[in-house]
C-alpha positions as CSV (number, residue, x, y, z in Angstrom):
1,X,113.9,41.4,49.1
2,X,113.8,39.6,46.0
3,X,113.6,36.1,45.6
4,X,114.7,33.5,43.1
5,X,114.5,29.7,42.8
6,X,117.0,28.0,40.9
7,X,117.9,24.4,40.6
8,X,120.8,22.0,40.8
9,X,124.1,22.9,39.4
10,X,122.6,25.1,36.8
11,X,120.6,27.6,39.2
12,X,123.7,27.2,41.7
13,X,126.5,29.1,39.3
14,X,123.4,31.6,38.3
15,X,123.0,32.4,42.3
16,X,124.3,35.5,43.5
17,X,124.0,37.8,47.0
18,X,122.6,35.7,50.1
19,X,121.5,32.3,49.3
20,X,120.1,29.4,50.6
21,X,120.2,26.2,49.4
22,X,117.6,23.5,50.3
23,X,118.6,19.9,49.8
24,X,115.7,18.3,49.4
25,X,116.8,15.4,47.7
26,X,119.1,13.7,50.0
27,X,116.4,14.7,52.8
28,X,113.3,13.0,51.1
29,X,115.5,9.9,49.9
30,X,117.0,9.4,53.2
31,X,113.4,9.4,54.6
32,X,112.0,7.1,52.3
33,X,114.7,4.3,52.5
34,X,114.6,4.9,56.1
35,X,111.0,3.9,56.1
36,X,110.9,1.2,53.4
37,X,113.0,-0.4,55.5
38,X,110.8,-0.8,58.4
39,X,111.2,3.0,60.3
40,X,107.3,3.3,62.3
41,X,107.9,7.0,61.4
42,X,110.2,10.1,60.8
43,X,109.5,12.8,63.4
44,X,112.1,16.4,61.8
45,X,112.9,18.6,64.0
46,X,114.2,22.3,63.9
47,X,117.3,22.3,65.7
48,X,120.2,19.5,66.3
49,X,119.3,20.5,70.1
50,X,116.0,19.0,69.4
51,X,117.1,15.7,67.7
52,X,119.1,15.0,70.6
53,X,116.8,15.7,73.1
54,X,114.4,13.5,71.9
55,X,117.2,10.8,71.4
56,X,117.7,11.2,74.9
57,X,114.0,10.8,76.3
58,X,113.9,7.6,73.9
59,X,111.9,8.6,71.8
60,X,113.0,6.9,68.5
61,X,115.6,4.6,68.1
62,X,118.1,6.2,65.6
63,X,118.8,10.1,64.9
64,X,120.2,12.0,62.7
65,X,120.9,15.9,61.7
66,X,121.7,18.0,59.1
67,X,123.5,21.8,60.0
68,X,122.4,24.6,57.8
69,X,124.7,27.3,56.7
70,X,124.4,30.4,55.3
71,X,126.7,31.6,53.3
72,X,127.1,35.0,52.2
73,X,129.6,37.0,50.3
């Protein structure tokens, strides 16, 4: 398997095969308005099954989920 990291638009019409693309961005801003504006903490989670769970034993007070997709040719 070989593998190769590209970035924003530029590595995206570059990619070809299987890819995977990480949106770190929007995930670390998200987290960091989310706690400068008063979040205790950020607890990520693996699953959307997971978020919820924990949203239903109360732990937390707001959730929220991103789906990954893989998308291949």
């Amino acid at each position: 398997m070989d593998i190769w990291i590209g970035s924003l638009l530029d590595g995206a019409e570059q990619a070809t095969g299987s890819v995977a693309i990480i949106d770190v961005f929007r995930a670390f801003t998200t987290a960091a308005v989310a706690l400068a504006n008063g979040a205790s903490k950020i607890v990520m989670v693996g699953t959307v099954e997971e978020a919820l769970a924990l949203r239903d034993a109360g732990i937390g007070q707001i959730g929220f989920a991103r789906r990954a997709r893989l998308v291949t040719p």
